[in-house]
PDB file of N, CA, C, O and CB in Angstrom:
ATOM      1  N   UNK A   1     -25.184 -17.849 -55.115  1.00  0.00           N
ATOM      2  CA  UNK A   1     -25.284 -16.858 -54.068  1.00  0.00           C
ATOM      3  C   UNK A   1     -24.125 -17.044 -53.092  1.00  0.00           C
ATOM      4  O   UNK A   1     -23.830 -18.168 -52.684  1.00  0.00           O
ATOM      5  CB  UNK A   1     -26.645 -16.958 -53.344  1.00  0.00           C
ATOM      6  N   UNK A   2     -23.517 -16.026 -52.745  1.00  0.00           N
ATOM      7  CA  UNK A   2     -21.921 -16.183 -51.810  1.00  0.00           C
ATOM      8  C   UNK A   2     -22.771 -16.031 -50.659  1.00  0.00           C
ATOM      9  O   UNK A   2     -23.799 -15.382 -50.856  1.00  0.00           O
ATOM     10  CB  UNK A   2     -20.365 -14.822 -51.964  1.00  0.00           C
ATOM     11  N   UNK A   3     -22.559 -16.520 -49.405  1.00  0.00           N
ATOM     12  CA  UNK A   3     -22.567 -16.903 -48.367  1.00  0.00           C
ATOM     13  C   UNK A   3     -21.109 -15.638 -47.631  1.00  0.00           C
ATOM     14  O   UNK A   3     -19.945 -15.517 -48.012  1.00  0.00           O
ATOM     15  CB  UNK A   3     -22.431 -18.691 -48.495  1.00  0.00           C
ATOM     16  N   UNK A   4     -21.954 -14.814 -46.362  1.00  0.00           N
ATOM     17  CA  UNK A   4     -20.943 -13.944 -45.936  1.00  0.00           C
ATOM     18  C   UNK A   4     -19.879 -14.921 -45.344  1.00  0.00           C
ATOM     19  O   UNK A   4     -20.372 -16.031 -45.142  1.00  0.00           O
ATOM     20  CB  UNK A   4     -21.487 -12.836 -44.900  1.00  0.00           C
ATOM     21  N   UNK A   5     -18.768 -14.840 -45.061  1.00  0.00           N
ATOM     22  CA  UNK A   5     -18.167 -15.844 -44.968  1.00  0.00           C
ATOM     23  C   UNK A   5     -17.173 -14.791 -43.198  1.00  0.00           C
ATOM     24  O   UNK A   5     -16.475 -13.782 -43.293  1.00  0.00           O
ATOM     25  CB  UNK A   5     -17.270 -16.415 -46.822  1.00  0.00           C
ATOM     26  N   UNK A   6     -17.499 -15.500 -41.975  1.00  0.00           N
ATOM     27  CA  UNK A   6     -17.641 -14.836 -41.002  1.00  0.00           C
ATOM     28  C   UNK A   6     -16.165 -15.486 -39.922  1.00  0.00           C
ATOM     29  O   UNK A   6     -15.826 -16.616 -40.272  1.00  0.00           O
ATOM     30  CB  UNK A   6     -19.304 -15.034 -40.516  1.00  0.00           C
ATOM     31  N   UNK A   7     -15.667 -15.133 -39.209  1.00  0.00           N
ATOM     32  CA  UNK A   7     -15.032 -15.763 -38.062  1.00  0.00           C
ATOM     33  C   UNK A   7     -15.578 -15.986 -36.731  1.00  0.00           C
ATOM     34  O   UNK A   7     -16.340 -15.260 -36.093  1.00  0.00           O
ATOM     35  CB  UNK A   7     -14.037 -15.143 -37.846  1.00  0.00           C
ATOM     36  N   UNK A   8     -14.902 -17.469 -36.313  1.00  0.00           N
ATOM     37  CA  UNK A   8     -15.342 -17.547 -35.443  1.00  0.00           C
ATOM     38  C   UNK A   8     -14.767 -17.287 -33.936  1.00  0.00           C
ATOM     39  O   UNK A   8     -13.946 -18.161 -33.657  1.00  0.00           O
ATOM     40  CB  UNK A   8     -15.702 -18.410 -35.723  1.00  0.00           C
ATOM     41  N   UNK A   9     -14.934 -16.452 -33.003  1.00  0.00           N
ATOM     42  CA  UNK A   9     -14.494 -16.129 -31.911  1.00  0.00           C
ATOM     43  C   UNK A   9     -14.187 -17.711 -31.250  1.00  0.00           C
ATOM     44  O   UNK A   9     -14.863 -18.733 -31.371  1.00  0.00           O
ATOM     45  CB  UNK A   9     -15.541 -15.117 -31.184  1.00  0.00           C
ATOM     46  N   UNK A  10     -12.811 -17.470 -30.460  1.00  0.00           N
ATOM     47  CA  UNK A  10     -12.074 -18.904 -30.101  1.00  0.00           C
ATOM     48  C   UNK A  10     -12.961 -19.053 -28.679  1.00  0.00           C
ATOM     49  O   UNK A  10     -12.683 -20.031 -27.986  1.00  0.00           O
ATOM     50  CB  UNK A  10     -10.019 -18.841 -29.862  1.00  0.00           C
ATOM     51  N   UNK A  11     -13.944 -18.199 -28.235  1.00  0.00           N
ATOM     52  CA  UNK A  11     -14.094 -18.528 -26.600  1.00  0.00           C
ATOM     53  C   UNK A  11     -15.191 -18.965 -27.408  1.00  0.00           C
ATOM     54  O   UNK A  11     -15.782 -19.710 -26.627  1.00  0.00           O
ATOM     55  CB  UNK A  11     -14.157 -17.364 -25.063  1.00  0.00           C
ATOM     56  N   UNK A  12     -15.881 -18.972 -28.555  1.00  0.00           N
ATOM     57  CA  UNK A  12     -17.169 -19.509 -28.202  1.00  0.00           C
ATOM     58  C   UNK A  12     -16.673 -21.047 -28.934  1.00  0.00           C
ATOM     59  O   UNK A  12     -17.533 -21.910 -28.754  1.00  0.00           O
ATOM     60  CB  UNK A  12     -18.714 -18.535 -28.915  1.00  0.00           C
ATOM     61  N   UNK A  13     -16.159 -21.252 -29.263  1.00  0.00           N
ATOM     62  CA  UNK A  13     -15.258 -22.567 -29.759  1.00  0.00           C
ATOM     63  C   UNK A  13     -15.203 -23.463 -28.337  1.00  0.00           C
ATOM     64  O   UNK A  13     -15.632 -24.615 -28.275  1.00  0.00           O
ATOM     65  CB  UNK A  13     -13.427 -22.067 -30.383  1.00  0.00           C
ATOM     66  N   UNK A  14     -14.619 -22.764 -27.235  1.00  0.00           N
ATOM     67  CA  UNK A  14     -13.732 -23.316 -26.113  1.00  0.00           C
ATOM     68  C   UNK A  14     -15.771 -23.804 -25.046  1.00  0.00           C
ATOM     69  O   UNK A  14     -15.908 -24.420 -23.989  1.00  0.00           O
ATOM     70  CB  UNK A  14     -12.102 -21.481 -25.144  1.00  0.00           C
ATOM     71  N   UNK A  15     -16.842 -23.212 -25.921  1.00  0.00           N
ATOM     72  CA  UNK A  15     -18.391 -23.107 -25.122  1.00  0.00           C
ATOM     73  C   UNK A  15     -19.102 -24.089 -25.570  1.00  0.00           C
ATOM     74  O   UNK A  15     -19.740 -24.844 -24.836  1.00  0.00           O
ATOM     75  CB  UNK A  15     -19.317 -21.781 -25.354  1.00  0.00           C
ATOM     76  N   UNK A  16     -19.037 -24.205 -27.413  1.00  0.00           N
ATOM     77  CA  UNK A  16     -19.797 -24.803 -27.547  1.00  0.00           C
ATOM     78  C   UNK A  16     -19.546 -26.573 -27.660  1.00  0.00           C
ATOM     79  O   UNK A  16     -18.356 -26.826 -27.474  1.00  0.00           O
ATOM     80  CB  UNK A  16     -20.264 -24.117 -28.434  1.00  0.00           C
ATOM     81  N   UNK A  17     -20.197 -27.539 -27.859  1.00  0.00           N
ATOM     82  CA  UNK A  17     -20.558 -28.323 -28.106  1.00  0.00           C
ATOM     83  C   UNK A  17     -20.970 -29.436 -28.971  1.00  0.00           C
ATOM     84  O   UNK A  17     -22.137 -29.138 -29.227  1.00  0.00           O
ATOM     85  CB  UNK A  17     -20.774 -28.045 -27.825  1.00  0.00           C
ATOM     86  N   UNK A  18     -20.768 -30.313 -29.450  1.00  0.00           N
ATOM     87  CA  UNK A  18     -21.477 -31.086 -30.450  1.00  0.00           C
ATOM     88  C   UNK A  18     -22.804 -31.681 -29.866  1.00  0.00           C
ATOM     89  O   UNK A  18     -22.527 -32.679 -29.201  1.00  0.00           O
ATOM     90  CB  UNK A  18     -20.553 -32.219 -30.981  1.00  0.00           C
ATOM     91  N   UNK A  19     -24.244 -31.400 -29.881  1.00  0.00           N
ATOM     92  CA  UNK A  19     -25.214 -31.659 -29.622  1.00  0.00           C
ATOM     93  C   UNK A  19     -25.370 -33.279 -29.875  1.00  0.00           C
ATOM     94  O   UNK A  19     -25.856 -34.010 -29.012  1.00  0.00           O
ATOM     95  CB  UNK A  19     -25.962 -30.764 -30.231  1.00  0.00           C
ATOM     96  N   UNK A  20     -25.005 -33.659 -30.878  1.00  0.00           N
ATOM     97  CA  UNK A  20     -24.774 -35.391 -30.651  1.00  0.00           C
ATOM     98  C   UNK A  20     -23.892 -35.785 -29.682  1.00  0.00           C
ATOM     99  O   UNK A  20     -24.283 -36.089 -28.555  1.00  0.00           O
ATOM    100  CB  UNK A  20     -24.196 -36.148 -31.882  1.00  0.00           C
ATOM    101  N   UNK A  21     -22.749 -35.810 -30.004  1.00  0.00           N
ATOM    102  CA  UNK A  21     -21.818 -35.991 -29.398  1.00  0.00           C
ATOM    103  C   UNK A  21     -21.235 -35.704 -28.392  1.00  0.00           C
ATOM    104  O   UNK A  21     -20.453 -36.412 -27.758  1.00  0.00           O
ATOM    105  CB  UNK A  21     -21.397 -35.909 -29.815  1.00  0.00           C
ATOM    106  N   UNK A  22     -21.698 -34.262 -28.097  1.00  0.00           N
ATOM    107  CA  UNK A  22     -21.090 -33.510 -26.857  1.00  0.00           C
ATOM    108  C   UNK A  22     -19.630 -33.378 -27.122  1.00  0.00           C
ATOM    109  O   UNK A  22     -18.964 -32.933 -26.187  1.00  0.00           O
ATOM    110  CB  UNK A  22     -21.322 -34.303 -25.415  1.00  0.00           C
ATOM    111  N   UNK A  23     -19.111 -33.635 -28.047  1.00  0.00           N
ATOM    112  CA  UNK A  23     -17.399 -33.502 -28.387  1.00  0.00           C
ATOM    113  C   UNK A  23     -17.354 -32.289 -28.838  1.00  0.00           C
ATOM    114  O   UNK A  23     -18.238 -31.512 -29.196  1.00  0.00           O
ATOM    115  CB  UNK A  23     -16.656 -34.523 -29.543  1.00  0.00           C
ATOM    116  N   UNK A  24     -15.886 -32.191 -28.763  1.00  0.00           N
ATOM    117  CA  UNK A  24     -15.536 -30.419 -29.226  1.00  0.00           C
ATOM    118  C   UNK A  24     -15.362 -30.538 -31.207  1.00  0.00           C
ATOM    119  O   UNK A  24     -15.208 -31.358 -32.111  1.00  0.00           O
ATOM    120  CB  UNK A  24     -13.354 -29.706 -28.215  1.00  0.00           C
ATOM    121  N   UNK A  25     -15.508 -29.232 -30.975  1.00  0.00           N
ATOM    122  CA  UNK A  25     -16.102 -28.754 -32.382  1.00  0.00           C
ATOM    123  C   UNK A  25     -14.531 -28.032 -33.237  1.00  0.00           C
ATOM    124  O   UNK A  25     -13.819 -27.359 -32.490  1.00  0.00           O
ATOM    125  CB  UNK A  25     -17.642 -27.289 -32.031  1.00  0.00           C
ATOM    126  N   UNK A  26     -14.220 -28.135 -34.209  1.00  0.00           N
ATOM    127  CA  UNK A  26     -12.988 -27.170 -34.899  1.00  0.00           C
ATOM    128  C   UNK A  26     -13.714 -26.336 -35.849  1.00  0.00           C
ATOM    129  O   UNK A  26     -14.421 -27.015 -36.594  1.00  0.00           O
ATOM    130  CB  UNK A  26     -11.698 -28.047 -35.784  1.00  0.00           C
ATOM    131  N   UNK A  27     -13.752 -25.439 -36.001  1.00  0.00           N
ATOM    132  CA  UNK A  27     -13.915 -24.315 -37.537  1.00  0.00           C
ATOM    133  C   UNK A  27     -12.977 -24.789 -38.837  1.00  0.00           C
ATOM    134  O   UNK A  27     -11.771 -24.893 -39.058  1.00  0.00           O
ATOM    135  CB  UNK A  27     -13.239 -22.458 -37.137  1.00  0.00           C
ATOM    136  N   UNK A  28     -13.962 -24.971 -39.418  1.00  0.00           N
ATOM    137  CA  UNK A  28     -13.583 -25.192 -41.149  1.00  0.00           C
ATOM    138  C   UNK A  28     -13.391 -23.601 -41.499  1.00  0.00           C
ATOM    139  O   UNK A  28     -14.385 -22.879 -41.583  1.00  0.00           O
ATOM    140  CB  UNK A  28     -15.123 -26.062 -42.319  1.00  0.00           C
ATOM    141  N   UNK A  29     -12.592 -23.291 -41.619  1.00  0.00           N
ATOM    142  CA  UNK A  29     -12.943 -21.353 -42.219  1.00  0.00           C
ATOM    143  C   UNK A  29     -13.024 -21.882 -43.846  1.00  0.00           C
ATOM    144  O   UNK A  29     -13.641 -21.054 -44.516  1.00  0.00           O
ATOM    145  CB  UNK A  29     -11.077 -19.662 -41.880  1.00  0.00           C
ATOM    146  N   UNK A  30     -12.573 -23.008 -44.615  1.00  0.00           N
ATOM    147  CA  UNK A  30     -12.822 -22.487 -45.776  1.00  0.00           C
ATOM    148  C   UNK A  30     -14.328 -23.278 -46.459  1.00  0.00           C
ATOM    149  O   UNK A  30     -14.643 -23.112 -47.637  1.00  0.00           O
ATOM    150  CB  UNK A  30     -11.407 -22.684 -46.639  1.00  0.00           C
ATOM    151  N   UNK A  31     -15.001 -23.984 -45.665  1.00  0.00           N
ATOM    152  CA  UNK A  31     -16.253 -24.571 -45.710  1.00  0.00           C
ATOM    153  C   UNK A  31     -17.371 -23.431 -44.634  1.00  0.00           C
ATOM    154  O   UNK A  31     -18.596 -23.475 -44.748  1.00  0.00           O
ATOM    155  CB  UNK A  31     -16.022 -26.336 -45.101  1.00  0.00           C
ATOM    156  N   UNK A  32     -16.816 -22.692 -43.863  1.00  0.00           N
ATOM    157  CA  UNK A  32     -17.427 -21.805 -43.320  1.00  0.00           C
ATOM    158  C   UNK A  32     -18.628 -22.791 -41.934  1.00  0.00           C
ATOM    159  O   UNK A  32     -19.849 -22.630 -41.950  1.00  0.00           O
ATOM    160  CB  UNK A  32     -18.153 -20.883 -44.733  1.00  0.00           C
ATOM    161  N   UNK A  33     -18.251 -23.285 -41.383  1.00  0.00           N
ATOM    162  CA  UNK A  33     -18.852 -24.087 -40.747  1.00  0.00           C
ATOM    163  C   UNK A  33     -18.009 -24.922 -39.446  1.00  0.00           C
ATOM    164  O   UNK A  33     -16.849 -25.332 -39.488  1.00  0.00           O
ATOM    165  CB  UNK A  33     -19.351 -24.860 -41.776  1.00  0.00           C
ATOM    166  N   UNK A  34     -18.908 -25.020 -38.386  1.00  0.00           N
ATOM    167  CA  UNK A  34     -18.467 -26.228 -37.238  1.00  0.00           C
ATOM    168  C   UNK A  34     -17.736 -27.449 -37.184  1.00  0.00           C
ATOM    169  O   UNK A  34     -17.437 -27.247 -36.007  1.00  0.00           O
ATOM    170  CB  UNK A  34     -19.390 -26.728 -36.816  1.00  0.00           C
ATOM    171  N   UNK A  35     -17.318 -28.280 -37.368  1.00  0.00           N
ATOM    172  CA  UNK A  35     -16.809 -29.357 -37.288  1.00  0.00           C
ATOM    173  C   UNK A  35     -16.778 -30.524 -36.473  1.00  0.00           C
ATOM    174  O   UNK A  35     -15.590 -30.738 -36.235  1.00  0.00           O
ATOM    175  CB  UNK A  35     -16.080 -29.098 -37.356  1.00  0.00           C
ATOM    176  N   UNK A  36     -17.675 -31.609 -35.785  1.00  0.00           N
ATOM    177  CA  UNK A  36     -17.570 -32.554 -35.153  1.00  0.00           C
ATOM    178  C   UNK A  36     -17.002 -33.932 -35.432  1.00  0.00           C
ATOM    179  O   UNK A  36     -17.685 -34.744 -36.056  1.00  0.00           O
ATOM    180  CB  UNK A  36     -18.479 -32.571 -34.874  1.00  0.00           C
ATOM    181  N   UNK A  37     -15.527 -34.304 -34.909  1.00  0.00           N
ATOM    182  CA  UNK A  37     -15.002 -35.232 -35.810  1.00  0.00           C
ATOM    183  C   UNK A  37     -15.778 -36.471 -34.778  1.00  0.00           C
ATOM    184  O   UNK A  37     -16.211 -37.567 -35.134  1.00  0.00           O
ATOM    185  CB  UNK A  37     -13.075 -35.182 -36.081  1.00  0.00           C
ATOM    186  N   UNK A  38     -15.774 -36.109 -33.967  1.00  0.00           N
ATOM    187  CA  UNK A  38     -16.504 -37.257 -33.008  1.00  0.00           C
ATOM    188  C   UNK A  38     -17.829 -37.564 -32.902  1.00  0.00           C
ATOM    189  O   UNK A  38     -18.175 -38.289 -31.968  1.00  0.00           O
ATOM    190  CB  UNK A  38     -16.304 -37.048 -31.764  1.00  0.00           C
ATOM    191  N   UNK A  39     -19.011 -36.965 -34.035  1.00  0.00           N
ATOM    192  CA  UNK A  39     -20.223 -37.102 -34.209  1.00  0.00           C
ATOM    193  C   UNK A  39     -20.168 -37.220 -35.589  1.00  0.00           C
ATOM    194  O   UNK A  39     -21.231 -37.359 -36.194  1.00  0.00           O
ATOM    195  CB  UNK A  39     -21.039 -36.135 -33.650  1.00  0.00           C
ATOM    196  N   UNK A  40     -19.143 -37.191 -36.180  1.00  0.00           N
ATOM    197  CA  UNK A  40     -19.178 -36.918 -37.465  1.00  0.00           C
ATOM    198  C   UNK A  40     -20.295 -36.320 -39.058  1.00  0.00           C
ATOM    199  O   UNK A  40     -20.803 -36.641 -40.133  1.00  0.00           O
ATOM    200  CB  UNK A  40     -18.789 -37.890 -37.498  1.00  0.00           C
ATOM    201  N   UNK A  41     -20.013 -34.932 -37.741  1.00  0.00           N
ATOM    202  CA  UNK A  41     -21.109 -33.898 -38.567  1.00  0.00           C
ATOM    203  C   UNK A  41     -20.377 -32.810 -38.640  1.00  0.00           C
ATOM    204  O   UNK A  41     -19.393 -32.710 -37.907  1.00  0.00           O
ATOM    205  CB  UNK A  41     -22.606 -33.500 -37.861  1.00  0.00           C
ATOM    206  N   UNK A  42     -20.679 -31.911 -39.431  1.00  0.00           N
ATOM    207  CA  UNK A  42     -20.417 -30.519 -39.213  1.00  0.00           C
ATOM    208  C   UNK A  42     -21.254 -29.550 -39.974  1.00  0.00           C
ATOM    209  O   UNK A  42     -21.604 -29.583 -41.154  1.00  0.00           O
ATOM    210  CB  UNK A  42     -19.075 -30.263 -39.505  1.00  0.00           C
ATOM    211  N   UNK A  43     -21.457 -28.820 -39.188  1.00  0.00           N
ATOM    212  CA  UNK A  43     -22.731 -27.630 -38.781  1.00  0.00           C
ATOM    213  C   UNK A  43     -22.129 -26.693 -39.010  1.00  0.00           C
ATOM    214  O   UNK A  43     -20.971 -26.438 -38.676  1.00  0.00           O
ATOM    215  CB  UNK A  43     -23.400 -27.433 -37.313  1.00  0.00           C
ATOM    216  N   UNK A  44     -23.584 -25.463 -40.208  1.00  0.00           N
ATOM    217  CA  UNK A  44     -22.925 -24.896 -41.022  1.00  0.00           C
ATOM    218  C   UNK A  44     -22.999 -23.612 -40.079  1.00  0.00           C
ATOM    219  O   UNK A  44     -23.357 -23.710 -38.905  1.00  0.00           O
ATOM    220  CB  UNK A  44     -23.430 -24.941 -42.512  1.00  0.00           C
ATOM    221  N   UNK A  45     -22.600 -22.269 -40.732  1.00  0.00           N
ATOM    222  CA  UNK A  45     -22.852 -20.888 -39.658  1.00  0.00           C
ATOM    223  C   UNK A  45     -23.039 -20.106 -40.880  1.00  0.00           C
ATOM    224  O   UNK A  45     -22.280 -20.057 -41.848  1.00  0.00           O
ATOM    225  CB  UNK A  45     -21.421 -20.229 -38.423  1.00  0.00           C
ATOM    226  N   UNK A  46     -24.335 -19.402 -40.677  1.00  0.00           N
ATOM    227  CA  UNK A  46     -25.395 -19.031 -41.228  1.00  0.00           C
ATOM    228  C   UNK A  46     -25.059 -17.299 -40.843  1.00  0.00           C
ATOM    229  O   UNK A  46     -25.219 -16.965 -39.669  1.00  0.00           O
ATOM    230  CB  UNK A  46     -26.817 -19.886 -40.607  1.00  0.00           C
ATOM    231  N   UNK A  47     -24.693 -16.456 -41.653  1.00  0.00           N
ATOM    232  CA  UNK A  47     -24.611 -14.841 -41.091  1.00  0.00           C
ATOM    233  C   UNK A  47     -23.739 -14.622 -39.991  1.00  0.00           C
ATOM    234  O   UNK A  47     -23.677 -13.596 -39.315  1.00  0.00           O
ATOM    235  CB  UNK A  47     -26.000 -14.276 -40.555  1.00  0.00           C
ATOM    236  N   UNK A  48     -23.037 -15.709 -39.855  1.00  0.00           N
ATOM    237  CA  UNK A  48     -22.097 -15.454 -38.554  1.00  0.00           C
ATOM    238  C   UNK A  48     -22.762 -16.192 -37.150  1.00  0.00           C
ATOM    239  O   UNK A  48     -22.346 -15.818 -36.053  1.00  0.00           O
ATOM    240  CB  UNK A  48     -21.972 -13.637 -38.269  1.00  0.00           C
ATOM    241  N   UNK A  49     -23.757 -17.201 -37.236  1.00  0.00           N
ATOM    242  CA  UNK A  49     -24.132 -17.415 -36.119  1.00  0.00           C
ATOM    243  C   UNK A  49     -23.896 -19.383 -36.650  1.00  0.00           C
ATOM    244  O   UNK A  49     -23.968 -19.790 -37.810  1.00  0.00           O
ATOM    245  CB  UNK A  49     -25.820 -16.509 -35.657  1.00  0.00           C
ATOM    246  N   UNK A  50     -23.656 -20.146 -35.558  1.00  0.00           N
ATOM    247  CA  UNK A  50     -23.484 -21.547 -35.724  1.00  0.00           C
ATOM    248  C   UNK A  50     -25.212 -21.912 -35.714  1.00  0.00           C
ATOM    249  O   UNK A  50     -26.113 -21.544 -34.960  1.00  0.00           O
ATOM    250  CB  UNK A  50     -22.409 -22.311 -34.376  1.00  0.00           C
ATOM    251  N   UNK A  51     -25.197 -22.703 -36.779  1.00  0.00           N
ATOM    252  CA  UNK A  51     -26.599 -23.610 -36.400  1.00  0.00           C
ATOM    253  C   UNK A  51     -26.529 -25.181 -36.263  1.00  0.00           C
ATOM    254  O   UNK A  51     -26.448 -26.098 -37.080  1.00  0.00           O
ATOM    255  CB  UNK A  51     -27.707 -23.403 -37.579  1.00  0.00           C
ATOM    256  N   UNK A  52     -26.609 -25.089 -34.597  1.00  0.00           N
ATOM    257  CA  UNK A  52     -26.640 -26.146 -34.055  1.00  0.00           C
ATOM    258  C   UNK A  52     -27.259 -27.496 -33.815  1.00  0.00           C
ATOM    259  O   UNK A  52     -27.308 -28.380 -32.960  1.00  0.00           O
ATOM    260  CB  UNK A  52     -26.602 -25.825 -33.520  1.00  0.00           C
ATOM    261  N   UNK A  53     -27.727 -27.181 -35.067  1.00  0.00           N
ATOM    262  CA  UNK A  53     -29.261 -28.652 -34.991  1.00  0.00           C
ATOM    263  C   UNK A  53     -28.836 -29.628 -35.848  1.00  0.00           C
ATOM    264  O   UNK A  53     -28.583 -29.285 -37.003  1.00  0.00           O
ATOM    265  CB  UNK A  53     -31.140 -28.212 -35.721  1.00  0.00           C
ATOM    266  N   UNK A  54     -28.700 -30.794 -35.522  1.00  0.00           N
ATOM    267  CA  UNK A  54     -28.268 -32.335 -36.051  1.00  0.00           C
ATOM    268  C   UNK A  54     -28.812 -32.138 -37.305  1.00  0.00           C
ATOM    269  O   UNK A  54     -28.143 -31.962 -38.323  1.00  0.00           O
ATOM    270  CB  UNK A  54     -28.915 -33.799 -35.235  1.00  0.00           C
ATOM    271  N   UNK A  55     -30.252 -32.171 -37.232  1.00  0.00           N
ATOM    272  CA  UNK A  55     -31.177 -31.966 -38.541  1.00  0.00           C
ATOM    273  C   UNK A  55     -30.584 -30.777 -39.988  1.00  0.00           C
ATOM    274  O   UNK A  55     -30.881 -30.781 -41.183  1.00  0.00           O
ATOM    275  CB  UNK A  55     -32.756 -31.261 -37.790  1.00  0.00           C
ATOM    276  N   UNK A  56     -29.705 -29.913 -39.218  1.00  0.00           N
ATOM    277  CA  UNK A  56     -29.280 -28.723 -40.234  1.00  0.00           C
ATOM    278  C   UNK A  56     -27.488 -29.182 -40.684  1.00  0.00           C
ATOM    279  O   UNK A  56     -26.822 -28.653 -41.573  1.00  0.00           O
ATOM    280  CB  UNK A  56     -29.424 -26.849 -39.212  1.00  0.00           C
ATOM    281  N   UNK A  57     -27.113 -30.149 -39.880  1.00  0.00           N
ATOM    282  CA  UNK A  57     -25.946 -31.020 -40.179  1.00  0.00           C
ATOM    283  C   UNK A  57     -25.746 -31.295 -41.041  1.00  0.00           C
ATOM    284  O   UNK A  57     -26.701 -31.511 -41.788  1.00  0.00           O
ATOM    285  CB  UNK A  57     -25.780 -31.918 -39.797  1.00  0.00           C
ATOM    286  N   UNK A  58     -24.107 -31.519 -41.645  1.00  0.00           N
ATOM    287  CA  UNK A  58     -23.880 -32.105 -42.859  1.00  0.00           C
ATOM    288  C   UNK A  58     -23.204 -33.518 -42.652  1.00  0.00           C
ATOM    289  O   UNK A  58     -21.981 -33.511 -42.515  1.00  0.00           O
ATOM    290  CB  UNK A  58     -23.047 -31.168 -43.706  1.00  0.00           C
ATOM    291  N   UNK A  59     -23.646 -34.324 -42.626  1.00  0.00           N
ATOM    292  CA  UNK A  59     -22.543 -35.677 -42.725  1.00  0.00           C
ATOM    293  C   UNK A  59     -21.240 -35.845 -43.148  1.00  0.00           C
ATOM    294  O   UNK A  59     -20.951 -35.818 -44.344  1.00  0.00           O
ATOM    295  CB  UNK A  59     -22.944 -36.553 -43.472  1.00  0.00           C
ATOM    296  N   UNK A  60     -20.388 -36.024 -42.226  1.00  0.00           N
ATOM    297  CA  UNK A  60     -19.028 -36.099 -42.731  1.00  0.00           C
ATOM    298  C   UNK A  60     -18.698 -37.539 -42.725  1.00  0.00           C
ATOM    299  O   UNK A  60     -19.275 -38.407 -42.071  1.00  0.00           O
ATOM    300  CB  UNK A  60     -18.010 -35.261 -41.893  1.00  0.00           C
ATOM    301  N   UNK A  61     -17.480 -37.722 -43.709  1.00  0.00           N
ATOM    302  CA  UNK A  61     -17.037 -39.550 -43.475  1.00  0.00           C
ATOM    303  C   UNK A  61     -15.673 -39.158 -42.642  1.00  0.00           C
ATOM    304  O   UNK A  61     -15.157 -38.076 -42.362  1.00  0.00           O
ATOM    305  CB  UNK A  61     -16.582 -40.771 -45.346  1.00  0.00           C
ATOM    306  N   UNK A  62     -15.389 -40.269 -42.422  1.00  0.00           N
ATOM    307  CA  UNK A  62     -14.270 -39.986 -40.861  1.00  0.00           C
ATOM    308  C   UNK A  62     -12.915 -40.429 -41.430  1.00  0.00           C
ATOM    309  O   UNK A  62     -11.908 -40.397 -40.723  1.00  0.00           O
ATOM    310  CB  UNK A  62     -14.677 -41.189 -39.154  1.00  0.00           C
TER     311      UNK A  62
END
């Protein structure tokens, strides 16, 4: 199943947050998802919206 594959507006980049970490976040555009290199998670975006929950996180290695 393809996943719409969406952009992300740079002001909400410059808003949001890493909920662990509180560190800033980069866009993966070709994983389609958040990026926390400083919590080392990244959170996927679902229809165009970020889902922000640790629990919905993917573990990244650093």
């Amino acid at each position: 199943m393809d996943e719409k594959i969406s952009r992300v507006d740079p002001k909400l980049l410059d808003l949001l947050v890493c909920p662990l970490s509180k560190g800033r976040l980069s866009y993966d555009r070709e994983r389609n998802e958040l990026v926390s290199k400083s919590g080392k998670l990244a959170y996927p975006i679902r229809d165009g919206v970020p889902i922000m929950l640790i629990s919905e996180a993917r573990s990244i290695d650093g």
